[in-house]
Each structure stands twice: as structure tokens, then as C-alpha cells.
mmCIF file as Biopython writes it, N, C-alpha, C and O atoms, coordinates in Angstrom:
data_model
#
loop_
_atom_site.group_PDB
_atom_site.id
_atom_site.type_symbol
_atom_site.label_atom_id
_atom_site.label_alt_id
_atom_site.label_comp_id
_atom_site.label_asym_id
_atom_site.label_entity_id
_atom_site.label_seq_id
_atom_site.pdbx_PDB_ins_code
_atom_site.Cartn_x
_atom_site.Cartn_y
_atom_site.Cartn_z
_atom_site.occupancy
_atom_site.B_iso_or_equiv
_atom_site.auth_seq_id
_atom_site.auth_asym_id
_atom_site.pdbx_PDB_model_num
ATOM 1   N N  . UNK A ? 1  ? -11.455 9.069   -11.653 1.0 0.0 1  A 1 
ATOM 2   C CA . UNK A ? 1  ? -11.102 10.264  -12.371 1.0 0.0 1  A 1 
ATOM 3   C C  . UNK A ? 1  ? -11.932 10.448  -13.635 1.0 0.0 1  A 1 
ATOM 4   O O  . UNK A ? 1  ? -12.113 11.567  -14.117 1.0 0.0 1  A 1 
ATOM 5   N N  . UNK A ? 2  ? -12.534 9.110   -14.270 1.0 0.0 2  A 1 
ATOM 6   C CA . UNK A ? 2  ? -12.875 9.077   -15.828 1.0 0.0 2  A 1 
ATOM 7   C C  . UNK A ? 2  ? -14.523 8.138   -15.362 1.0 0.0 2  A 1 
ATOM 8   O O  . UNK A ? 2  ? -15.260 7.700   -16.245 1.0 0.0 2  A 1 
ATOM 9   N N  . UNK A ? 3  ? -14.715 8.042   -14.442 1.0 0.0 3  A 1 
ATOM 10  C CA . UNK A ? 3  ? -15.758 7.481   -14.139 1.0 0.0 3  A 1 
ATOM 11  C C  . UNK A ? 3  ? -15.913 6.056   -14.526 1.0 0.0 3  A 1 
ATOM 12  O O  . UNK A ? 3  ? -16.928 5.420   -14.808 1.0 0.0 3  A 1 
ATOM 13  N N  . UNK A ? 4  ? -14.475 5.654   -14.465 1.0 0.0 4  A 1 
ATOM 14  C CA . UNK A ? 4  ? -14.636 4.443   -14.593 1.0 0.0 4  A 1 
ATOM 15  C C  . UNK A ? 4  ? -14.080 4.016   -15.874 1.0 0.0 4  A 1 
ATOM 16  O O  . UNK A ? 4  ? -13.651 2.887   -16.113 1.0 0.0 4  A 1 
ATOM 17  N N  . UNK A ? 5  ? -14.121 5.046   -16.713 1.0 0.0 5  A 1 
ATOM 18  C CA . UNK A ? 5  ? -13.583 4.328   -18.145 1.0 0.0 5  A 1 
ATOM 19  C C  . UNK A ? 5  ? -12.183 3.999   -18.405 1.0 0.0 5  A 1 
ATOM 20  O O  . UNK A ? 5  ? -11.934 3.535   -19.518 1.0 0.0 5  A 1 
ATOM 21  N N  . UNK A ? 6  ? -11.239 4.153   -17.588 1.0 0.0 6  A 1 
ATOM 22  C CA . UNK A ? 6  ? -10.003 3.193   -17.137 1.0 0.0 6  A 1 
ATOM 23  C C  . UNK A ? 6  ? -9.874  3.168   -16.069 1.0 0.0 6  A 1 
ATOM 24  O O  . UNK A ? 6  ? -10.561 3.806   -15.270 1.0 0.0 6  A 1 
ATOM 25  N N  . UNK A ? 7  ? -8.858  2.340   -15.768 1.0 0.0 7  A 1 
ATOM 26  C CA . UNK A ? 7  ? -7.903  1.560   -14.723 1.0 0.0 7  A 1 
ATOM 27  C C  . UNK A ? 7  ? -6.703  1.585   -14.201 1.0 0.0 7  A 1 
ATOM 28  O O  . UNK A ? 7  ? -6.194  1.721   -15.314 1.0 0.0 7  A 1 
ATOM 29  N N  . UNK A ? 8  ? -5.953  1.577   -13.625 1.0 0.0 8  A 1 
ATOM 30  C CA . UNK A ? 8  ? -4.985  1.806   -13.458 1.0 0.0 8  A 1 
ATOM 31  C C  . UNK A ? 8  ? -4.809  0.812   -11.796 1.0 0.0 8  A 1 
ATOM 32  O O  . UNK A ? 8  ? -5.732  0.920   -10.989 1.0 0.0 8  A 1 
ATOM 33  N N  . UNK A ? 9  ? -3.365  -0.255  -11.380 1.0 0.0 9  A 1 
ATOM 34  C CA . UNK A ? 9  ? -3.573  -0.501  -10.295 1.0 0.0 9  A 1 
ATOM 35  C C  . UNK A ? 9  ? -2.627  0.430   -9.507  1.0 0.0 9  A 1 
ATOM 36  O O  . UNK A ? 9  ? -1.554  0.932   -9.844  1.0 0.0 9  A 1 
ATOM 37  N N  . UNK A ? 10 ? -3.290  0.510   -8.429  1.0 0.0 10 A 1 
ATOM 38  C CA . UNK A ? 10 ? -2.652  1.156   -7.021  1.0 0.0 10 A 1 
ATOM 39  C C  . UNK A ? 10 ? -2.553  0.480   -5.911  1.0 0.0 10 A 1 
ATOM 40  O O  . UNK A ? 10 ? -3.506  0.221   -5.177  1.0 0.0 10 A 1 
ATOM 41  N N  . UNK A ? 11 ? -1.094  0.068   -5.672  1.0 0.0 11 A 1 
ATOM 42  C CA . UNK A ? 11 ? -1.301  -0.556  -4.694  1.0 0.0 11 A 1 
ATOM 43  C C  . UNK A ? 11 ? 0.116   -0.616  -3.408  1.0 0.0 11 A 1 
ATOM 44  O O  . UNK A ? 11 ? 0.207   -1.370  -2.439  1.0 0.0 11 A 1 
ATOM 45  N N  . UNK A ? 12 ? 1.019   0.406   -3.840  1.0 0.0 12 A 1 
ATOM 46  C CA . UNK A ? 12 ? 1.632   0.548   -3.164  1.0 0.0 12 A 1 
ATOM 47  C C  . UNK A ? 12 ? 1.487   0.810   -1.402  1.0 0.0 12 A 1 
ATOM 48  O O  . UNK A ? 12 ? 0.745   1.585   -0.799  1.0 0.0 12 A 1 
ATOM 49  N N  . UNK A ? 13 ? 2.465   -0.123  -0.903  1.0 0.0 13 A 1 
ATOM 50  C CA . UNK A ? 13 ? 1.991   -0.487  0.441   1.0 0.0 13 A 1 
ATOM 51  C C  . UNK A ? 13 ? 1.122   -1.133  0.728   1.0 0.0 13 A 1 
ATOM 52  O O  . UNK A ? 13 ? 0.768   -1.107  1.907   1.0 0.0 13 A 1 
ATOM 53  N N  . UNK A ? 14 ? 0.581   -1.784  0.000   1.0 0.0 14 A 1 
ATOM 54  C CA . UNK A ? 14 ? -0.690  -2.784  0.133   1.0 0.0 14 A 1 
ATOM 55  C C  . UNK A ? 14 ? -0.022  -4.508  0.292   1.0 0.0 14 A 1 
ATOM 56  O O  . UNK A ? 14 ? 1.025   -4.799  -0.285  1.0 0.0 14 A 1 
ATOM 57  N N  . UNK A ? 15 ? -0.678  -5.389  1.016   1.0 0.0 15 A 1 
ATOM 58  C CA . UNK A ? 15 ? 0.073   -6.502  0.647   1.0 0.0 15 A 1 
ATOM 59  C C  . UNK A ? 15 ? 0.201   -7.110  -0.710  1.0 0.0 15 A 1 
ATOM 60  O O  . UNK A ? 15 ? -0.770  -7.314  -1.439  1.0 0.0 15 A 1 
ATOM 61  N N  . UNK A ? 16 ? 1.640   -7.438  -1.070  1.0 0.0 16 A 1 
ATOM 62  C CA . UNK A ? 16 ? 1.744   -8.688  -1.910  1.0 0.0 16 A 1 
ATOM 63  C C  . UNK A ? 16 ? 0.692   -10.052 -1.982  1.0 0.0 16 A 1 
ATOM 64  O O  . UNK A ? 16 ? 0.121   -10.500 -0.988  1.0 0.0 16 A 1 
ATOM 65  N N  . UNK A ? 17 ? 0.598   -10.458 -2.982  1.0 0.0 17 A 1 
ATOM 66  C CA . UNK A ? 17 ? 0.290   -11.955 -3.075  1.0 0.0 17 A 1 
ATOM 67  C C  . UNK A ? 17 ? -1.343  -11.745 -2.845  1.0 0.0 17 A 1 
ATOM 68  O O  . UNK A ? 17 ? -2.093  -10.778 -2.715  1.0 0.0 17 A 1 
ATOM 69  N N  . UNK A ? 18 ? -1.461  -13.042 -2.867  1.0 0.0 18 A 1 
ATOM 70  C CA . UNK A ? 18 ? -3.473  -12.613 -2.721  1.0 0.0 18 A 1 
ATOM 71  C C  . UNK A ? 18 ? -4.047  -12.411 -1.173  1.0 0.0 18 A 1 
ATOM 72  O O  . UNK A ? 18 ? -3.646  -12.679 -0.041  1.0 0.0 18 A 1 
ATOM 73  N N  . UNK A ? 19 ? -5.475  -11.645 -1.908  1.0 0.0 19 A 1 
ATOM 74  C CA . UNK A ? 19 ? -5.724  -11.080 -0.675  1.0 0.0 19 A 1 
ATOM 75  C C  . UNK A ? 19 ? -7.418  -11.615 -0.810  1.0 0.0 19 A 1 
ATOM 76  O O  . UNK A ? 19 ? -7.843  -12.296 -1.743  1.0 0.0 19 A 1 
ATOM 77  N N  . UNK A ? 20 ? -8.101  -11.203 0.168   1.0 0.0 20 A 1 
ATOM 78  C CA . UNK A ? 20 ? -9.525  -11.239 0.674   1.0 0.0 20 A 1 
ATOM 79  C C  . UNK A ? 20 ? -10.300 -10.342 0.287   1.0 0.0 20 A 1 
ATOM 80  O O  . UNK A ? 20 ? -10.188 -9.799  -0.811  1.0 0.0 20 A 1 
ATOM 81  N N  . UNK A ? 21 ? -11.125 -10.088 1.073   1.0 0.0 21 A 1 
ATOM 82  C CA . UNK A ? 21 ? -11.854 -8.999  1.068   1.0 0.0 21 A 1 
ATOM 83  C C  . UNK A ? 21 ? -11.279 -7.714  1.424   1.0 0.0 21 A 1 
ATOM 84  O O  . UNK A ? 21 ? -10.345 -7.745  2.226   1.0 0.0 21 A 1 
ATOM 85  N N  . UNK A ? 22 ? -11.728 -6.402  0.902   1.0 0.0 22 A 1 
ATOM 86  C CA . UNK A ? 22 ? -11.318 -5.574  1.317   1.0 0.0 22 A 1 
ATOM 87  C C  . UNK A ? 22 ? -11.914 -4.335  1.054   1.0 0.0 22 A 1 
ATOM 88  O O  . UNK A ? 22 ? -12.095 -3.787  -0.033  1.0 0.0 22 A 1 
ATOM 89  N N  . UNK A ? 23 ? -12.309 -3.813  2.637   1.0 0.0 23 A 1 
ATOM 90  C CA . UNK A ? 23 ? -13.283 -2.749  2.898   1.0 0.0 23 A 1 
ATOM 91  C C  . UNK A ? 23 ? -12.540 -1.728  2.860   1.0 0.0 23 A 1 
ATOM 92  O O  . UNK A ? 23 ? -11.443 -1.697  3.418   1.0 0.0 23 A 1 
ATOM 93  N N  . UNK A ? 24 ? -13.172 -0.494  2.018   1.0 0.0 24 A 1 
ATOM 94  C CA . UNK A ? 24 ? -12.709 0.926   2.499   1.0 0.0 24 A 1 
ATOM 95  C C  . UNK A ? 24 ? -13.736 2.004   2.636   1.0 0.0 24 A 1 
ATOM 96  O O  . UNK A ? 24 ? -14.904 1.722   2.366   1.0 0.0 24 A 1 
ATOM 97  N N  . UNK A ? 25 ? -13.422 3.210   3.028   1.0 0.0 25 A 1 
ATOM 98  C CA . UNK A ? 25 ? -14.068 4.376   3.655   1.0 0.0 25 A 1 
ATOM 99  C C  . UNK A ? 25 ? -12.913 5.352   3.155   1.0 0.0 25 A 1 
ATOM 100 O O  . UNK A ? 25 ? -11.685 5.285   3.220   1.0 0.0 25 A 1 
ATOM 101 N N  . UNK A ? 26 ? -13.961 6.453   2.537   1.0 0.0 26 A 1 
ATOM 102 C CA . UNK A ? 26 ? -13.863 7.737   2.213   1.0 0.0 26 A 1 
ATOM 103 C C  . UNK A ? 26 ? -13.377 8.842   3.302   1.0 0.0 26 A 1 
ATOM 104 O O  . UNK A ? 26 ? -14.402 9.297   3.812   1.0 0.0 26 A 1 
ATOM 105 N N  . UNK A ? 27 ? -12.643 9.233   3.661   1.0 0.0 27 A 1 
ATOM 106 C CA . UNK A ? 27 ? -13.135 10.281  4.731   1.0 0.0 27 A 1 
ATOM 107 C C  . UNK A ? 27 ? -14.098 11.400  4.587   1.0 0.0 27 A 1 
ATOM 108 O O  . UNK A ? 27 ? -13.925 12.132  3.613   1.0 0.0 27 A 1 
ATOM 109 N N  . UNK A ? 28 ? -14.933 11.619  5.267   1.0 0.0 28 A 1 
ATOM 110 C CA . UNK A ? 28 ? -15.886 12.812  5.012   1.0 0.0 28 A 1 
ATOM 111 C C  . UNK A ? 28 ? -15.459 14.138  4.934   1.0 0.0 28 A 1 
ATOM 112 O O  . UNK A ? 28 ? -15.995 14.950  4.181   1.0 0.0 28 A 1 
ATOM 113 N N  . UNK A ? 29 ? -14.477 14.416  5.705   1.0 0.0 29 A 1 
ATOM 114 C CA . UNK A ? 29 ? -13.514 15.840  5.827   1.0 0.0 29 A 1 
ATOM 115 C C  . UNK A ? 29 ? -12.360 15.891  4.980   1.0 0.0 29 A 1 
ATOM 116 O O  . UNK A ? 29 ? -12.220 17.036  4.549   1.0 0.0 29 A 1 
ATOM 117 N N  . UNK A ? 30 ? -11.627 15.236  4.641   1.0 0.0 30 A 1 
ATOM 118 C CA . UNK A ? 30 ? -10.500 15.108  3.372   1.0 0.0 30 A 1 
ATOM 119 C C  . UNK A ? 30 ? -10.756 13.900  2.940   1.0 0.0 30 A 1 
ATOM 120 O O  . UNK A ? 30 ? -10.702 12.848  3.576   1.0 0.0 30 A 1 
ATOM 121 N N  . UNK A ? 31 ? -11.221 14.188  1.127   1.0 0.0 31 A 1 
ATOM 122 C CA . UNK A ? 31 ? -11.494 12.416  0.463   1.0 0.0 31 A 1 
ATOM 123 C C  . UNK A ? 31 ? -9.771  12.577  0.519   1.0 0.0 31 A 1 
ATOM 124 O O  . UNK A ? 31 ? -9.663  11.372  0.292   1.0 0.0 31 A 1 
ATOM 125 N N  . UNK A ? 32 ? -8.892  12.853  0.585   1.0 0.0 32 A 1 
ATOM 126 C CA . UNK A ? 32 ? -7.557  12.711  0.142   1.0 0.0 32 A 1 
ATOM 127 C C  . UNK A ? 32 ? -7.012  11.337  0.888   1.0 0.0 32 A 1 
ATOM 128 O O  . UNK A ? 32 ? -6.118  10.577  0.517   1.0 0.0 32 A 1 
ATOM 129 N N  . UNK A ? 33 ? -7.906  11.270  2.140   1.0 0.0 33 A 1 
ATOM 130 C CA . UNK A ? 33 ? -8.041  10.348  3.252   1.0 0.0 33 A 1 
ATOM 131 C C  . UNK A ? 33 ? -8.634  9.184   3.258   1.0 0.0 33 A 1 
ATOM 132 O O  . UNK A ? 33 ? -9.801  9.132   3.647   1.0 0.0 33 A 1 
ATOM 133 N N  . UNK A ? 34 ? -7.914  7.922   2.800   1.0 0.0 34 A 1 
ATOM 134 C CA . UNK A ? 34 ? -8.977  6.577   2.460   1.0 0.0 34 A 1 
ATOM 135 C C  . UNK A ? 34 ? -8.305  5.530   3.143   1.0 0.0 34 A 1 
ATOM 136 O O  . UNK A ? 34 ? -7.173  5.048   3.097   1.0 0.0 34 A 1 
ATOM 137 N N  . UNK A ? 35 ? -9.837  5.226   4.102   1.0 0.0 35 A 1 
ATOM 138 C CA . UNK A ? 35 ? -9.257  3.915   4.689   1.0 0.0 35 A 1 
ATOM 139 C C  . UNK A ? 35 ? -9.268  2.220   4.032   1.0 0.0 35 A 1 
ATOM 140 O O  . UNK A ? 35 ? -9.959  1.983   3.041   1.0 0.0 35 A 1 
ATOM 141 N N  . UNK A ? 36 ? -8.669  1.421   4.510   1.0 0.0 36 A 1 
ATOM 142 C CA . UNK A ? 36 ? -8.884  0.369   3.734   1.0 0.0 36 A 1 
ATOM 143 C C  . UNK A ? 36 ? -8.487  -0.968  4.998   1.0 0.0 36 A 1 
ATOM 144 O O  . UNK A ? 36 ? -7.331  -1.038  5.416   1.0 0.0 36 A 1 
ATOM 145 N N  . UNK A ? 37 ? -9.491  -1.889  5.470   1.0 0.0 37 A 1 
ATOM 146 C CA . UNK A ? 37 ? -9.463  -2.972  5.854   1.0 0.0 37 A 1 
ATOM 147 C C  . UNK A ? 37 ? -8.930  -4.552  5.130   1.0 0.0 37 A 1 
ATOM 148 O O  . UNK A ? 37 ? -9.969  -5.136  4.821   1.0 0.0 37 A 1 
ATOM 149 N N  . UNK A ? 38 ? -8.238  -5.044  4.922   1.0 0.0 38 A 1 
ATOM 150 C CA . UNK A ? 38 ? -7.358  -5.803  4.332   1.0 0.0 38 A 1 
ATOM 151 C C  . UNK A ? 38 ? -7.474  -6.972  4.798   1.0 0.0 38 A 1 
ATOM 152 O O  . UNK A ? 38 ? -7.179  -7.027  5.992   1.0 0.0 38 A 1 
ATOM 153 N N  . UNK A ? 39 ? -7.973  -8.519  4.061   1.0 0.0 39 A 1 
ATOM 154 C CA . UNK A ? 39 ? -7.129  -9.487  4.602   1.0 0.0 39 A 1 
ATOM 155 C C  . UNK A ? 39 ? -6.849  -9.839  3.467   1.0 0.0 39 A 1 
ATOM 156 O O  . UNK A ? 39 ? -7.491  -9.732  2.422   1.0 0.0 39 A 1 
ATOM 157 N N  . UNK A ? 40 ? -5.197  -10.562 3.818   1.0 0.0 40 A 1 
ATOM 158 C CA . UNK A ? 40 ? -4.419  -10.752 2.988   1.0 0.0 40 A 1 
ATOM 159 C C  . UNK A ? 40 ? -3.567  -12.274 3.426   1.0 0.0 40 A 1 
ATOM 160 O O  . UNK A ? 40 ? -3.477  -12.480 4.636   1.0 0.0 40 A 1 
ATOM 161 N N  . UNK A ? 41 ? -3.015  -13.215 2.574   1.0 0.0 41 A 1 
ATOM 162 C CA . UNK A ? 41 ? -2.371  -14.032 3.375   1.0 0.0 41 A 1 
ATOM 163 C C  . UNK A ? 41 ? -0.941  -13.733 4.123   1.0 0.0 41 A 1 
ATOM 164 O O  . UNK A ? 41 ? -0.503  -12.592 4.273   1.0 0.0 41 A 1 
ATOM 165 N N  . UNK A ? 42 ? -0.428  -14.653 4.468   1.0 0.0 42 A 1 
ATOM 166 C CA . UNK A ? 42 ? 0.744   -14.609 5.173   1.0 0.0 42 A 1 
ATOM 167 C C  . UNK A ? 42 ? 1.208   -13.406 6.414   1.0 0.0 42 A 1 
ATOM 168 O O  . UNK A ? 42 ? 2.213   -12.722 6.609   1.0 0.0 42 A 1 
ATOM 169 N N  . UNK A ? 43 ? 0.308   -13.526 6.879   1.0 0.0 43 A 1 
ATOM 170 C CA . UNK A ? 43 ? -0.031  -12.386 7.767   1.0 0.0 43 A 1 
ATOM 171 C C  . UNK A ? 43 ? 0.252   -10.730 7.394   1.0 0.0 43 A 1 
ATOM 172 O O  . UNK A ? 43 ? 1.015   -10.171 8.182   1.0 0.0 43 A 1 
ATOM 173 N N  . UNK A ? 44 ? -0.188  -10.047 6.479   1.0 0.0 44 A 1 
ATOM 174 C CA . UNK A ? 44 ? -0.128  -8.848  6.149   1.0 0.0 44 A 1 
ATOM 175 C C  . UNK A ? 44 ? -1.524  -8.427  6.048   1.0 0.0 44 A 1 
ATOM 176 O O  . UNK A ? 44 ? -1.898  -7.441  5.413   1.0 0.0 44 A 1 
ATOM 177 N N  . UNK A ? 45 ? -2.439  -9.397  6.852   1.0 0.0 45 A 1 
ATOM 178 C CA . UNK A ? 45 ? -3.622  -8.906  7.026   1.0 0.0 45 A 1 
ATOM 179 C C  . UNK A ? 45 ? -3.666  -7.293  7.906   1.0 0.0 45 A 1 
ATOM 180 O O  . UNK A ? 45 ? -2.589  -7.122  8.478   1.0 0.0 45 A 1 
ATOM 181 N N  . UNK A ? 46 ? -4.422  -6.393  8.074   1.0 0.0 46 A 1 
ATOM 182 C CA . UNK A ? 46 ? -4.655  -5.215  8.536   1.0 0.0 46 A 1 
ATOM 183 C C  . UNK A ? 46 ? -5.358  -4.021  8.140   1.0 0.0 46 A 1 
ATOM 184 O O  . UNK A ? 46 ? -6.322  -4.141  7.385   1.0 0.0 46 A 1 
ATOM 185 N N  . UNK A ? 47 ? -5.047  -3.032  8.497   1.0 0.0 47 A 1 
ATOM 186 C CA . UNK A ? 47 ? -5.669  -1.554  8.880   1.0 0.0 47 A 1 
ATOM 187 C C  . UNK A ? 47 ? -4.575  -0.865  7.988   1.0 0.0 47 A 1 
ATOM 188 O O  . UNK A ? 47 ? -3.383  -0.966  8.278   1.0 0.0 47 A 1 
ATOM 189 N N  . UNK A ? 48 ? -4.989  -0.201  6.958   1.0 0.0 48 A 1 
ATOM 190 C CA . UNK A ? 48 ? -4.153  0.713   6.079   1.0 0.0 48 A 1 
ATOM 191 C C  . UNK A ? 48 ? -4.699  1.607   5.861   1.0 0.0 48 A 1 
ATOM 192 O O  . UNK A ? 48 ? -5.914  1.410   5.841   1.0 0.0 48 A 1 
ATOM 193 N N  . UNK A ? 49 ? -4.224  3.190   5.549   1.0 0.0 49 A 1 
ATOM 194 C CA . UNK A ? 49 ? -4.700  3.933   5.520   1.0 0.0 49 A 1 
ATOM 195 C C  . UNK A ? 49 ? -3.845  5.059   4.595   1.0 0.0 49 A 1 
ATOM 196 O O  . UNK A ? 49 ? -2.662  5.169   4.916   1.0 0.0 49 A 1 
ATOM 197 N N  . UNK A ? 50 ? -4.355  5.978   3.387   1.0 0.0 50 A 1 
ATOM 198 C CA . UNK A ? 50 ? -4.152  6.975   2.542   1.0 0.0 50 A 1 
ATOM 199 C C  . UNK A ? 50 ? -3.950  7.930   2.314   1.0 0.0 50 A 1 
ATOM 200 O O  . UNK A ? 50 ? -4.892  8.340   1.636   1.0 0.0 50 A 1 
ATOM 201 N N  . UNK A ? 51 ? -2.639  9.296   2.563   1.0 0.0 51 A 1 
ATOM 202 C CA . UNK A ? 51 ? -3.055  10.093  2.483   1.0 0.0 51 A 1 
ATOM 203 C C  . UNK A ? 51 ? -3.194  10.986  1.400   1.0 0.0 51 A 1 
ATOM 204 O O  . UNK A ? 51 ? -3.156  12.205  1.567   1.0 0.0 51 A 1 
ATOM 205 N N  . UNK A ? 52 ? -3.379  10.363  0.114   1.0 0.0 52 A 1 
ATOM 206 C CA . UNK A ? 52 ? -3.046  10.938  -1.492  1.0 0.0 52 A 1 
ATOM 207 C C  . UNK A ? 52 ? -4.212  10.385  -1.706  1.0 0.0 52 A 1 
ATOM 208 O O  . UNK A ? 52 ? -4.806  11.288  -1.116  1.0 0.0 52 A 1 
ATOM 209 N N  . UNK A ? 53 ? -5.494  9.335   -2.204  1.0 0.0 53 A 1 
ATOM 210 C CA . UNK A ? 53 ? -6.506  9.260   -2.037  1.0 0.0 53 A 1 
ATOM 211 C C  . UNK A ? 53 ? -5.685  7.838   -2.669  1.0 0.0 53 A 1 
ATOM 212 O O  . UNK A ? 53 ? -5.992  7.618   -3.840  1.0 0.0 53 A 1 
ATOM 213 N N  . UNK A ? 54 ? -5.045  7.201   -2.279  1.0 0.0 54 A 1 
ATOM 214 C CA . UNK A ? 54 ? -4.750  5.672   -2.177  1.0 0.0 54 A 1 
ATOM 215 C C  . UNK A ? 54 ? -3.784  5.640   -3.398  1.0 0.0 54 A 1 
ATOM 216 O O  . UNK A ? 54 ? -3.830  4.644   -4.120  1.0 0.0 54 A 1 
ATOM 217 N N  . UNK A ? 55 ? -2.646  6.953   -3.780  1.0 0.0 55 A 1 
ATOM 218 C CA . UNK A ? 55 ? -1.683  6.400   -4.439  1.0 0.0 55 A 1 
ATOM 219 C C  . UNK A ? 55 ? -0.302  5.530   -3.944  1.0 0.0 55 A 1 
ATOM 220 O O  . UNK A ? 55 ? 0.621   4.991   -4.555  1.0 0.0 55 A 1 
ATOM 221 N N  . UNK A ? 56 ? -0.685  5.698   -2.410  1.0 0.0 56 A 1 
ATOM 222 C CA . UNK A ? 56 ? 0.226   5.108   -1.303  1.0 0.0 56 A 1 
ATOM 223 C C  . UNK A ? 56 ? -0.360  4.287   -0.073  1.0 0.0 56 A 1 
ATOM 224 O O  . UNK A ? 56 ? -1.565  4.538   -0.085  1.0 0.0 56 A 1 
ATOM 225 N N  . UNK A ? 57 ? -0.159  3.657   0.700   1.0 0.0 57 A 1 
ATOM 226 C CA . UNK A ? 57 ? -0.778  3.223   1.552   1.0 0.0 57 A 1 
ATOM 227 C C  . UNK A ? 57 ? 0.043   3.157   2.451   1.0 0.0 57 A 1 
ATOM 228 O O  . UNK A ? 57 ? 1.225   3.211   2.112   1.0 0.0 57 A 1 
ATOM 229 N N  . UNK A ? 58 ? -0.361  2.987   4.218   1.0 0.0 58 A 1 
ATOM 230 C CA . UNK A ? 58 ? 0.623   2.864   5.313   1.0 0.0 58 A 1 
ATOM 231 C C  . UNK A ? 58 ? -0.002  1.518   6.743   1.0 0.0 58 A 1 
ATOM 232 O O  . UNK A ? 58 ? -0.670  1.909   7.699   1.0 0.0 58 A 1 
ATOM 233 N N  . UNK A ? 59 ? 0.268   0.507   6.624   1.0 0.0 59 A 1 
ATOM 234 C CA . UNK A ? 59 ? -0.408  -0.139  7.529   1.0 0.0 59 A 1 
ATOM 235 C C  . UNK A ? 59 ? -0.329  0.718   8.877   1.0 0.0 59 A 1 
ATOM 236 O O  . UNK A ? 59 ? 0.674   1.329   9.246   1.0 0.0 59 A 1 
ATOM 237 N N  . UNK A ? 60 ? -1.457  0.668   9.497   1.0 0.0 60 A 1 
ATOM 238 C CA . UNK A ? 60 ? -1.131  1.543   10.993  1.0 0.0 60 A 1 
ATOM 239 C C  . UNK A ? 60 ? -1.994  0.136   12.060  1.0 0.0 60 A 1 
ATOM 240 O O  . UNK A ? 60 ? -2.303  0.323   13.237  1.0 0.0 60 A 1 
ATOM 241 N N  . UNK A ? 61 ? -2.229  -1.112  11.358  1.0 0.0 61 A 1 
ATOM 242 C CA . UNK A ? 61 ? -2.545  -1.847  12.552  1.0 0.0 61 A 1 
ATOM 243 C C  . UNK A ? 61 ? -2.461  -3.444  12.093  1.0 0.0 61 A 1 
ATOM 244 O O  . UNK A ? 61 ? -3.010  -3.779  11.043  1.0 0.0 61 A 1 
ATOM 245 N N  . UNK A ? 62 ? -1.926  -4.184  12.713  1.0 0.0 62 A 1 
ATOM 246 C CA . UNK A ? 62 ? -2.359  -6.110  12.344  1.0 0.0 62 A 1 
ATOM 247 C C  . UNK A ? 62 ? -3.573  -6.628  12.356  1.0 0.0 62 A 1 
ATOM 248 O O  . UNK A ? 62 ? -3.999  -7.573  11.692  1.0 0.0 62 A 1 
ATOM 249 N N  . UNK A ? 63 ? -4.313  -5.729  13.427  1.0 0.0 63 A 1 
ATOM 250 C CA . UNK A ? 63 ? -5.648  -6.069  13.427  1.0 0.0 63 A 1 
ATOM 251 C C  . UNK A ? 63 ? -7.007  -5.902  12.458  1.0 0.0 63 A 1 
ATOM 252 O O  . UNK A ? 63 ? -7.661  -4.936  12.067  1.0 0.0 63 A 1 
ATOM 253 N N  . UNK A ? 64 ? -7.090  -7.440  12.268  1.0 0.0 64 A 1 
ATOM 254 C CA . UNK A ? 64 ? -8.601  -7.564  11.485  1.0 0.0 64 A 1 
ATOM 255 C C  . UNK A ? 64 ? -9.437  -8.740  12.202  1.0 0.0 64 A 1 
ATOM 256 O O  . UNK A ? 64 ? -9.123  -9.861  12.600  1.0 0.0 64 A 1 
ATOM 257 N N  . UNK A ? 65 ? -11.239 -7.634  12.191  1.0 0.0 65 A 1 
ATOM 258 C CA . UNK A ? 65 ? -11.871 -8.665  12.660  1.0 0.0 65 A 1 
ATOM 259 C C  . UNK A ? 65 ? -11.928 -10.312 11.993  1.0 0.0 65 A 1 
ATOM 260 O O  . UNK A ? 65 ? -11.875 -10.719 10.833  1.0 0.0 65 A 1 
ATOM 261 N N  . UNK A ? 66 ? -12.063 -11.028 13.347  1.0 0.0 66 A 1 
ATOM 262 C CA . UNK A ? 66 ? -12.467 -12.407 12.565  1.0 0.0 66 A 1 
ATOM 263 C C  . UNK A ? 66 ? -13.406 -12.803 11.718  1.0 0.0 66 A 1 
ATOM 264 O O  . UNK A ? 66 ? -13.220 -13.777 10.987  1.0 0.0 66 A 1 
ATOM 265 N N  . UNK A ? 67 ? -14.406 -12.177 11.711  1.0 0.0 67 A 1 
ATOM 266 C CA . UNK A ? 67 ? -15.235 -12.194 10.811  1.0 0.0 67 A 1 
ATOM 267 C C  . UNK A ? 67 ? -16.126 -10.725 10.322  1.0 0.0 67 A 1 
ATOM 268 O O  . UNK A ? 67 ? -17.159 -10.216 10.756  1.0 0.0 67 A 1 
ATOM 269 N N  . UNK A ? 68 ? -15.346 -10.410 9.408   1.0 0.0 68 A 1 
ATOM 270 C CA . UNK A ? 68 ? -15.475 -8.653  9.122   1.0 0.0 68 A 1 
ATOM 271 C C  . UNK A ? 68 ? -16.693 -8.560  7.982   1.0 0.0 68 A 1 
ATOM 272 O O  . UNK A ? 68 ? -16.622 -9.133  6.895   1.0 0.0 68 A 1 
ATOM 273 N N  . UNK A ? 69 ? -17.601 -7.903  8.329   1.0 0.0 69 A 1 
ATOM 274 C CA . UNK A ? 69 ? -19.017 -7.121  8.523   1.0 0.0 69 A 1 
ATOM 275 C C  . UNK A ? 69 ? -18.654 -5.782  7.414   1.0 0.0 69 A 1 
ATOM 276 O O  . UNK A ? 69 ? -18.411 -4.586  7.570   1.0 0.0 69 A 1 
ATOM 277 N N  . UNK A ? 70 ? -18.799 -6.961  5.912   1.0 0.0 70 A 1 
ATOM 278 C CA . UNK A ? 70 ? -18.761 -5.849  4.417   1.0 0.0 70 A 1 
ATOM 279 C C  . UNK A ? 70 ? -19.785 -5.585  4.260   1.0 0.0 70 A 1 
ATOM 280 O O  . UNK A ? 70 ? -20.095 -4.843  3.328   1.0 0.0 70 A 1 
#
């Protein structure tokens, strides 16, 4: 919003506790639309996805590659 000159976390629907890496994508047709690849421990690793531009999140899958290609 400020280009960076604050912060704020967002992370609702996202896993608890620590996490990995984690890839996301813009949508090209609605930025409102952000995807996000997740690993996380205790199995809340997955596929989440935004439709406010990530003031919420919704897992829509368990699946993450085994070795995911950032």
C-alpha cells in the first residue's frame, strides 16, 4: 500500500506455528486474487488461496510438492 514503508501481519487462515517456504502468485485478471503455496509443520502444509488480496486465506488443498521449485 506504502511501498513498503510499513507492515502489518496477515495471516488469517494461514497455518499456526512455523512454517517453510512460501510461494505466491498474483492473479493476472483480479490482483484481489492471491495464491499462496505453504509448508508448514504439523501437517497444515498446502494450497491457500485469497479473495481480498490476502486479508483472509482459505486452504483449498493438502497438497505440496516434495520438493517445491521457488
Amino acid at each position: 500500500m506504502d511501498g513498503g514503508q510499513s507492515w502489518r501481519k496477515i495471516n488469517k487462515g494461514l497455518p499456526d506455528g512455523d512454517k517453510g517456504r512460501i510461494g505466491l502468485a498474483v492473479s493476472p485478471v483480479n490482483p484481489d486474487v492471491v495464491y499462496a503455496t505453504v509448508e508448514a509443520a504439523r501437517g497444515q502444509s498446502g494450497f491457500y488461496r485469497s479473495e481480498n488480496a490476502g486479508e483472509s486465506w482459505a486452504k483449498r488443498s493438502a497438497y505440496i510438492a516434495s520438493s517445491p521449485q521457488y
